[in-house]
C-alpha positions in Angstrom: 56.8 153.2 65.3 58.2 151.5 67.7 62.2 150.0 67.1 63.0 146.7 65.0 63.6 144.0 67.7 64.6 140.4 67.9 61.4 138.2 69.1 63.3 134.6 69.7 66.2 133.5 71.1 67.9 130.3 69.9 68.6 127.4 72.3 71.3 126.7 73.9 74.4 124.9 71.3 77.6 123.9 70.6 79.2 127.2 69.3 79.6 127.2 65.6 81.7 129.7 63.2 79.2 132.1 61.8 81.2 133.4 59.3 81.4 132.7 55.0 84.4 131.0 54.2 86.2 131.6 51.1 83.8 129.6 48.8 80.5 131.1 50.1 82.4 134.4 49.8 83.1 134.0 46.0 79.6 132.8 45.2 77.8 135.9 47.1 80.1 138.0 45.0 79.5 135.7 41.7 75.8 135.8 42.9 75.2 139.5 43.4 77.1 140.3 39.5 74.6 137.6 38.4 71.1 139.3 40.0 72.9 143.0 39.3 72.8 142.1 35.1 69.6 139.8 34.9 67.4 140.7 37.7 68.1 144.4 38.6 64.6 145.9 40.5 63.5 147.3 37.4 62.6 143.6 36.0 60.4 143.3 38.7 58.3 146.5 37.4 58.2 145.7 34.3 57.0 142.4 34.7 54.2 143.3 36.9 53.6 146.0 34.0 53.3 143.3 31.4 50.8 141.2 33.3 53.5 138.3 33.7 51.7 135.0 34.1 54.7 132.9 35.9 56.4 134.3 38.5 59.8 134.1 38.3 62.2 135.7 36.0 63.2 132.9 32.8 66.2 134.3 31.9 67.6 134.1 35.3 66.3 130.5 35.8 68.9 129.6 32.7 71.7 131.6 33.9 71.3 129.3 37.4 71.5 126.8 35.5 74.5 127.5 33.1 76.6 128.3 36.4 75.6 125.0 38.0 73.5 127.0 40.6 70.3 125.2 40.1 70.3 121.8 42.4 72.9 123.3 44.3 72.3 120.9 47.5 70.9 117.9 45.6 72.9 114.9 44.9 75.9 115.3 42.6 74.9 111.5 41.0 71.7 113.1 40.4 72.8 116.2 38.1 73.3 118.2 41.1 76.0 120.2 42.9 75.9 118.1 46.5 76.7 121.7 48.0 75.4 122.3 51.8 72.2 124.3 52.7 74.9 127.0 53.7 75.7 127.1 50.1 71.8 127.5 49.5 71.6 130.2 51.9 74.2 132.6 50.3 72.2 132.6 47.1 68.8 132.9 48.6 70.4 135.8 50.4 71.5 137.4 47.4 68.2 136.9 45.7 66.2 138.4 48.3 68.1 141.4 48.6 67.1 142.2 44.7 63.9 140.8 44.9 65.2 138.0 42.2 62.7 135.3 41.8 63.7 132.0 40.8 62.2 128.2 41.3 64.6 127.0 43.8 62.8 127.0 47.3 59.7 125.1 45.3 62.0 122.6 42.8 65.0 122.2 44.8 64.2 122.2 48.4 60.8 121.2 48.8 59.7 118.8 46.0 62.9 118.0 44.7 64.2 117.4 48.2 62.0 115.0 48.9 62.2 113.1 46.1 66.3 113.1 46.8 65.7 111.3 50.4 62.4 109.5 50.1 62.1 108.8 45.9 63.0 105.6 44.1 66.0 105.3 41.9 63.2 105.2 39.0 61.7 108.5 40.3 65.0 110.5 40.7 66.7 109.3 37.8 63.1 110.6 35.8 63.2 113.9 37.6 66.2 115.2 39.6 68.3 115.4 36.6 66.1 117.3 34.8 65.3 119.8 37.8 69.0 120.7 37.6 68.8 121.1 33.5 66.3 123.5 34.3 64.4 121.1 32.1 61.8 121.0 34.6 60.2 122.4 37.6 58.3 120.4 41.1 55.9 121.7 42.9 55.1 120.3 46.3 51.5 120.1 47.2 51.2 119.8 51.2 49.2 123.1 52.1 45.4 121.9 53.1 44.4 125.0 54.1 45.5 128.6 53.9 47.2 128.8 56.5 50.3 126.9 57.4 49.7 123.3 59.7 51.6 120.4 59.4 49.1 117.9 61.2 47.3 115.0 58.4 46.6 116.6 55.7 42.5 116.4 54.5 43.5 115.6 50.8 43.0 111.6 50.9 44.5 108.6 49.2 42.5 105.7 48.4 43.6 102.8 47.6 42.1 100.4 44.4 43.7 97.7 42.8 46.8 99.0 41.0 47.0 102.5 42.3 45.5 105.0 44.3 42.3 107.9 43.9 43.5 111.2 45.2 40.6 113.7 46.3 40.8 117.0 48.1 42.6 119.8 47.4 46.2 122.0 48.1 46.3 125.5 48.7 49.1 127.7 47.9 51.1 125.5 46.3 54.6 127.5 45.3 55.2 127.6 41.3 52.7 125.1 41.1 51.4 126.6 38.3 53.9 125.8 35.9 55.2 122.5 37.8 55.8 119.7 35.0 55.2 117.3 38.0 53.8 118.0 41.5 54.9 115.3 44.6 51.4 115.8 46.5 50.9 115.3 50.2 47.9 112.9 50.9 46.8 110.8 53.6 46.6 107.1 53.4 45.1 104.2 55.1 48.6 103.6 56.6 49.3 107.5 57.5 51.2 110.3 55.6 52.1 109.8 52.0 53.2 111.2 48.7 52.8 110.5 45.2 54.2 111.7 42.1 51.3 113.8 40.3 51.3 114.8 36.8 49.7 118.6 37.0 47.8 117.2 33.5 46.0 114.7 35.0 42.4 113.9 34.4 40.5 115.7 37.6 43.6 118.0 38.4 42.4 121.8 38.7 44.7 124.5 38.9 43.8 128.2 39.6 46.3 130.8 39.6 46.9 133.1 42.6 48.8 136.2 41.5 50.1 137.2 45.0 50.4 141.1 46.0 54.6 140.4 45.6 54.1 139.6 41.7 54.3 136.4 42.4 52.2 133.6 41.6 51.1 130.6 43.8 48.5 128.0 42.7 45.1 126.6 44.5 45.4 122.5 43.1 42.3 120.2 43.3 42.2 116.6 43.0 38.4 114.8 41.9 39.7 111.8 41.6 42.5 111.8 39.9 44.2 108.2 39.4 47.7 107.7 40.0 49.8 104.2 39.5 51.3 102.0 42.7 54.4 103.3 40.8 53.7 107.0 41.6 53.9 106.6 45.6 57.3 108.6 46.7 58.9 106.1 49.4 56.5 103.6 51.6 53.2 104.4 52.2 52.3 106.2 55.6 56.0 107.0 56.0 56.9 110.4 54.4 55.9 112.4 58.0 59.9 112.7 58.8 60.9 113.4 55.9 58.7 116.0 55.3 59.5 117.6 58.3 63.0 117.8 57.8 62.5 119.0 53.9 60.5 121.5 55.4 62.7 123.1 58.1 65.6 122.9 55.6 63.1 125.2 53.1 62.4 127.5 56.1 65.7 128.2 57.0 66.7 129.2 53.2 63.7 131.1 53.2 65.1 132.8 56.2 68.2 133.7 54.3 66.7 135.1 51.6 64.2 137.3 54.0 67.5 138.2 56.0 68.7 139.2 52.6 65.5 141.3 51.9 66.0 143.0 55.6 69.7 144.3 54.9 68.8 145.5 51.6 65.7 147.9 52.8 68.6 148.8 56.2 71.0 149.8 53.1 68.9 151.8 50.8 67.4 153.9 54.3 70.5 154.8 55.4 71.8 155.4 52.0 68.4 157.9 52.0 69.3 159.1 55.6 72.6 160.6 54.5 71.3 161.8 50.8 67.9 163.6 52.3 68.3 167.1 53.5 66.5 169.0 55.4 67.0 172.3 57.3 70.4 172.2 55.6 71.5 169.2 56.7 71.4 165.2 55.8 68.5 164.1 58.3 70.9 161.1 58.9 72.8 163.5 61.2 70.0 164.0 63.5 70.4 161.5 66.7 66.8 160.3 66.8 67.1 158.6 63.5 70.6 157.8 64.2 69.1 155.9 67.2 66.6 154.0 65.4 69.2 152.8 62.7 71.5 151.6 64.9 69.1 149.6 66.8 67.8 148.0 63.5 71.6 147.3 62.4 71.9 145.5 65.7 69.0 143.3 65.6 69.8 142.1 61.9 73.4 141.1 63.1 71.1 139.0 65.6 69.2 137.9 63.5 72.6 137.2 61.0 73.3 134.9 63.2 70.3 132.7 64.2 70.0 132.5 60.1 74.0 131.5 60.0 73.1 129.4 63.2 70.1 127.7 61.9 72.0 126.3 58.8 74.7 125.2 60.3 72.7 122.9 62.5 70.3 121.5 59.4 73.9 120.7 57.8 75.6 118.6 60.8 72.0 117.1 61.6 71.7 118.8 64.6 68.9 117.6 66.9 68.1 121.0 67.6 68.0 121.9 63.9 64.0 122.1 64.1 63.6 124.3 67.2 66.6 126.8 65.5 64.8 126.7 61.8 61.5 127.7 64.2 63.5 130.4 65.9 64.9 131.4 63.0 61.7 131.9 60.9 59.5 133.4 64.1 62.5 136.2 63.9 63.0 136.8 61.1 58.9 137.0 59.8 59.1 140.0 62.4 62.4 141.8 61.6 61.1 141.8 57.8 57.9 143.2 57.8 59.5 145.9 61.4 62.1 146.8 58.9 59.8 147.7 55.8 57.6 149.9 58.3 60.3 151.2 59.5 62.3 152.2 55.8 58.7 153.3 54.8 58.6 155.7 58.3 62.6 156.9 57.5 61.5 157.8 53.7 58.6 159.5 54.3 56.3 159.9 51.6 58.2 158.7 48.8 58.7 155.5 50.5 55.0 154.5 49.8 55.5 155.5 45.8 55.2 152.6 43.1 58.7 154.1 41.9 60.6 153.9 45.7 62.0 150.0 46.3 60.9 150.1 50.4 56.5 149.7 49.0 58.3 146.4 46.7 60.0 144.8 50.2 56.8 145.2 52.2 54.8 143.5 49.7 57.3 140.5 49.9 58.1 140.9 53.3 53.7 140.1 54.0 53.9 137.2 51.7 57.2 135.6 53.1 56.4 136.4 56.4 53.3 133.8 56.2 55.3 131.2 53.6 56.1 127.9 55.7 54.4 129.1 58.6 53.8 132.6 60.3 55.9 133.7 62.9 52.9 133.0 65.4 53.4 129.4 64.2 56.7 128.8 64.6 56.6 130.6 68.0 54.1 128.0 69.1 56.4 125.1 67.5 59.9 126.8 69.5 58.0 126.3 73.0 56.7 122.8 71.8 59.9 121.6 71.1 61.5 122.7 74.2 58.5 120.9 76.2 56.6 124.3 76.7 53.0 123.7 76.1 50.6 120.4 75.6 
């Protein structure tokens, strides 16, 4: 196999300090005694054992909330924390080194992020508290097709008198599923809207996709389904910015939590590399492997920093926070699944066993690798953005 590697380079910037201060330092350490008690790997297994039907871990999900965790970056006048994304991104890296599922990329950054910048006071004050509460999950519906594309979505919005008829349908919809409300992405006569759903809605179809990470997304159709003038989510036609930037803010944290996943299959191989012996001696010794893990420890201080880089520049509303979230997420879709391939190549046999962690990152590494966009994507998006292309 040939050695992990860095795929994107970030454009040029003002420099920034890409360091944890003494905050984010206490809550990785907080965060990682949280996961280590209520989400150790062994959850994950026994979940998948007992056919779980949602996704995420419950009793985590309360213990987010008891620490104030959940709506970490949503507004503090809404029930939330009004922390940064960089905030954001030390918990998402802490989950995704233990493979901790929780509802926060789908409730907090997507839907409920939306709703923060584009809702009515009516609509946050219904929702946003009780996403913090844990009272409630969102689900935003965007997806059209399987594979990620941000141009006008197919699912339509037509108007009638007092309302609107929603028909089409959303694919991969995160924790959509068990979403007490989805904000659904439809196009209008005016452009790109979204509307406040209710998942129980006459005409609203939900299927279950139970994902090869034990994971579950949903497949969401709308045959038209009826929602109130009161259930559009800012003006009609105009949620296109916003939803770009709610998007690149989800990538990035997605990023952190795939960084997280990275360093955590890098620790457990070299832990193996020095434990393994073989012809009397820890094969972490010999210099052909020693090679190969030094190269992967440099390119995931690379790609530490691009993440650290990336949400900085979604946090100071950086102009070039899209083109480093694109960067960011093209890199880091690579250096994820490289670095599974590469702890399954350094374990050997055992590393493809249902009881060895490495076979439990790959799985997540194939599904996060395509969540929010491929790394194909977002390479294509990088050169648009810096005027490469049409």
């Amino acid at each position: 196999m040939t050695a992990v590697s860095s795929t994107v380079s970030a454009p040029s910037r003002r420099p920034r300090p890409l360091v944890l201060d003494d905050e984010q330092l206490l809550l990785r350490d907080a965060a990682r005694a949280l996961v280590a008690e209520c989400a150790p790997m062994a959850d994950l297994r026994d979940r998948r054992a007992a056919g779980d039907d949602v996704g995420f871990d419950r009793a985590l999900h309360r213990r987010l909330v008891e620490l104030g965790w959940l709506g970490i970056t949503l507004p503090v006048d809404q029930g939330g924390s009004g922390g940064r994304l960089a905030d954001a991104a030390v918990l998402f890296e802490v989950l995704g080194a233990n493979l901790a599922p929780a509802p926060l990329l789908s409730s907090e950054l997507l839907a409920g992020r939306l709703l923060a910048i584009a809702g009515d006071p009516t609509q946050q004050s219904a929702w946003l508290p009780a996403v913090c509460a844990g009272q409630a999950i969102l689900a935003l519906a965007f997806e059209d097709r399987h594979h990620h594309d941000r141009s006008s979505p197919f699912t339509t919005a037509t108007r009638q008198s007092g309302g609107y008829v929603l028909q089409g349908a959303k694919r991969e919809v995160i924790d959509g599923h068990v979403a007490d409300q989805l904000v659904v992405v439809a196009r209008s006569s005016s452009g790109c809207s979204a509307f406040l759903v209710n998942p129980t809605s006459p005409g609203v179809t939900i299927r279950r996709n139970h994902l090869i990470d034990h994971r579950i997304s949903a497949d969401i159709s709308f045959d038209g389904v009826v929602v109130d003038d009161d259930a559009l989510v800012g003006e009609e036609g105009a949620i296109d910015a916003v939803l770009d930037g709610v998007l690149d803010r989800a990538t990035v944290a997605l990023c952190a939590e795939m960084l997280g996943s990275a360093q955590a299959i890098f620790d457990r191989t070299v832990a193996y590399l020095r434990d393994r012996v073989q012809f009397d001696q820890p094969i972490g010794s010999f210099q052909a492997l020693q090679h190969r893990a030094a190269i992967w420890h440099c390119d995931l201080e690379l790609a530490r920093s691009l993440v650290m880089a990336a949400v900085a520049a979604v946090d100071d509303e950086d102009p070039e926070a899209a083109a480093l979230a694109s960067a960011a997420k093209a890199t880091l879709s690579d250096l994820l699944l490289r670095s599974g391939a590469e702890a399954i190549q350094l374990h050997g046999g055992i590393g493809m066993t249902y009881e060895a962690d490495p076979g439990l990152f790959v799985t997540r590494a194939r599904v996060a690798a395509a969540l929010l966009g491929d790394a194909t994507f977002h390479r294509r998006r990088f050169a648009t953005l810096n005027g490469y292309g049409p």
